[in-house]
C-alpha positions in Angstrom: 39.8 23.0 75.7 40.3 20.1 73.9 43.2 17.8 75.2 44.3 14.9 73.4 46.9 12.3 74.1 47.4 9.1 72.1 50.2 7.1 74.2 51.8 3.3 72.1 54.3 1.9 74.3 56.3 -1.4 74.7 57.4 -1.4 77.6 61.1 -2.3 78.6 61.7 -5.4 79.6 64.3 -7.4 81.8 65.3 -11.3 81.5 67.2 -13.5 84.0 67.7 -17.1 84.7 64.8 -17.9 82.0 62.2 -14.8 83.7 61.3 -12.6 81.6 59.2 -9.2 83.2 58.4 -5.7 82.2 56.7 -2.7 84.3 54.9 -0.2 83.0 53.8 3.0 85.7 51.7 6.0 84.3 50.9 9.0 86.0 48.5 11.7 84.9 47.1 14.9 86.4 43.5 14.2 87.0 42.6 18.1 86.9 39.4 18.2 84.8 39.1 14.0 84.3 35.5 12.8 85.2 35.7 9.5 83.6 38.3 6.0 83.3 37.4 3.9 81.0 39.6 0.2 81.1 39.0 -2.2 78.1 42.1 -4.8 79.0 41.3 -8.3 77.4 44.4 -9.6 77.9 44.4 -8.9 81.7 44.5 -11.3 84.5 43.9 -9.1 87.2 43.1 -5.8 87.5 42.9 -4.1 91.2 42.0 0.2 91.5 41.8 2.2 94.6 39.8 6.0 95.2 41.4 8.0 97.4 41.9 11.7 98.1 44.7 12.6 95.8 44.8 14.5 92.6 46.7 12.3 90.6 45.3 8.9 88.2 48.4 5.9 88.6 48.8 3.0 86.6 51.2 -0.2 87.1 51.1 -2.6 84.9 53.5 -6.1 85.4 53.7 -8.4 82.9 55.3 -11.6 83.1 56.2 -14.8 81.0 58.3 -15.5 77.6 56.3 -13.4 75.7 56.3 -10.5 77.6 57.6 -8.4 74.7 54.1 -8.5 72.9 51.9 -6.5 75.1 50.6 -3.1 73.7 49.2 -0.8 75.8 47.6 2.9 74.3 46.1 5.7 76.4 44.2 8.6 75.1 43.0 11.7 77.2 40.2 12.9 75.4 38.3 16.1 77.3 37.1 14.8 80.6 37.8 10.8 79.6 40.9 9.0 79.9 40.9 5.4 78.0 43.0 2.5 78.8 43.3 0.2 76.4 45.6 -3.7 75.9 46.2 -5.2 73.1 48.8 -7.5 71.7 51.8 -6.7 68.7 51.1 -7.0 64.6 51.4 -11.0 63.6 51.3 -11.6 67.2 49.0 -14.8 68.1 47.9 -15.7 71.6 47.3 -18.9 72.6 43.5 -20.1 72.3 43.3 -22.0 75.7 43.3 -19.8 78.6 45.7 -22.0 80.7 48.1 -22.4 78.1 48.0 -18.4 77.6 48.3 -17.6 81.2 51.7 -19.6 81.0 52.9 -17.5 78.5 52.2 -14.0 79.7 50.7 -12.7 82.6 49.4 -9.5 83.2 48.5 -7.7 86.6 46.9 -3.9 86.6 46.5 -1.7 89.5 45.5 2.0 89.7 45.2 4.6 92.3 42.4 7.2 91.1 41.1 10.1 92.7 37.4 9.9 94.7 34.3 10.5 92.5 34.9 9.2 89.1 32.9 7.4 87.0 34.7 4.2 86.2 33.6 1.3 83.6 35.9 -1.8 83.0 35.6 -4.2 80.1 37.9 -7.3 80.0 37.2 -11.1 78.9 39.8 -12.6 81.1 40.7 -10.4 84.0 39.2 -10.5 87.8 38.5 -7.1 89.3 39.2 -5.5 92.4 37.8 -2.1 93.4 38.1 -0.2 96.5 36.6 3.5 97.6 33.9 5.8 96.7 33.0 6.4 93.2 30.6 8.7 91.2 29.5 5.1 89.2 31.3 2.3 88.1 30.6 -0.3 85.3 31.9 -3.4 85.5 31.7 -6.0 82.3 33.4 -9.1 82.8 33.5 -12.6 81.0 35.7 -15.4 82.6 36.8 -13.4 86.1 35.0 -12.6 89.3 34.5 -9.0 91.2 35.1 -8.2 94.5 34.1 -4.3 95.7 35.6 -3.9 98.9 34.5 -0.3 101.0 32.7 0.3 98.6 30.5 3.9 98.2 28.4 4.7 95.0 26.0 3.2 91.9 27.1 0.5 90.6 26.4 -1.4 87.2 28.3 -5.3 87.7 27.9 -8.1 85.0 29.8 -11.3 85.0 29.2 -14.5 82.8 30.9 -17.2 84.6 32.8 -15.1 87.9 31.1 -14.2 91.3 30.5 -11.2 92.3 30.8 -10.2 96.1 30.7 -6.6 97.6 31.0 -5.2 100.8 29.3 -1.9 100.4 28.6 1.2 103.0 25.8 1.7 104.7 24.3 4.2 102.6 24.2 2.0 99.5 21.4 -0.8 98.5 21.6 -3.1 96.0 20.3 -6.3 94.1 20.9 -9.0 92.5 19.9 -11.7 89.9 21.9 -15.0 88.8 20.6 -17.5 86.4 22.5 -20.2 87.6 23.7 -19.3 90.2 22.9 -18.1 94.2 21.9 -15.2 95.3 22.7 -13.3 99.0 21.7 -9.9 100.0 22.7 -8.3 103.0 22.0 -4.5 102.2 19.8 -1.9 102.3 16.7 -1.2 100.3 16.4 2.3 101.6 19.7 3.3 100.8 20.7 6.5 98.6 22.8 4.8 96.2 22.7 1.5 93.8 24.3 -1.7 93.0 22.8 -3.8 89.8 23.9 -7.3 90.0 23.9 -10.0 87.6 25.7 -12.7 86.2 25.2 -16.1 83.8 26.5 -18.7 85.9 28.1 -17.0 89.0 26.9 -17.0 92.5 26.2 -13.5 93.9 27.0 -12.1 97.9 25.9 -8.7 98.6 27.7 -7.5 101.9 28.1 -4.3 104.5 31.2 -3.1 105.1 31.8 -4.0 108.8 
């Protein structure tokens, strides 16, 4: 059965003594939902934990004077549930990432139940990922990603971040950086799959201790 939810919200806001801040929290049944997929450009840091629970969570904080721009639109489509930030009509960020970090800044974290297939997509954030997961994708630009406990394939690209993981023992990976370094701690017998790379960033490939 076809279930389809289209969700455009600016989120209320609070201001005091010049600090401007509005929350956003989501919840979802996650009967029948195989797969998250997180395209957040204008995300600075975006953290998600699997654990045994039955329910997909979502808090979103955003901070700074123009807090009152972010748009964020979910859709539950079948068995997928997109994410999606973007910014007002007319509204123009600032260029420089410094400059636009001053201005509004914007922190994700989910709770997600075990065994989903995950992919993430974001120019600016860094990503943080804990649990066990069917696969997860993770496409990133400027910020680094850090898998922490981490059980299933994985598919992790960064341009200029570092990626480090401490993985279980059942899990292998590799790695390859073209301008960076390279450590690899893991199996090459295990079950399961972590794909590496990035441009410019250095690489650590961990067990969970």
């Amino acid at each position: 059965m076809l279930k389809k939810f289209v969700f455009i919200l600016l989120i209320s806001a609070f201001a005091s003594e010049g600090f401007a801040q509005k929350i956003l929290e989501r919840e979802w049944d996650a009967e029948g939902v195989e797969k998250l997929f997180l395209r957040c450009n204008s995300v600075y840091q975006i953290s998600i934990t699997s654990e045994k629970t039955d329910k997909i969570l979502v808090h979103t904080e955003v901070a700074g004077e123009n807090y009152e721009q972010l748009l964020l639109a979910t859709e539950l489509k079948n068995d997928k549930l997109t994410i999606e930030t973007s910014y007002a009509p007319f509204f123009k960020p600032e260029n420089d990432k410094l400059a636009a970090h001053k201005i509004m800044a914007i922190e994700m974290r989910l709770v997600i139940p075990e065994g989903l297939q995950v992919s993430i997509e974001s120019k600016l954030a860094s990503v943080e990922v804990e649990g066990s997961y069917r696969f997860l994708s993770v496409a990133l630009e400027e910020g680094n990603c850090e898998l922490q406990n981490f059980k299933g394939d994985a598919s992790l690209q960064t341009k200029k971040g570092d990626i480090i993981v401490f993985a279980r023992t059942d899990v292998s990976g590799t790695g390859l950086s073209t301008n960076g370094t390279v450590e690899n701690h893991l199996d090459f017998n295990g079950s399961l799959l972590i794909e590496a790379e990035s441009i410019y960033g250095n690489i650590r490939l961990l067990q969970t201790k």
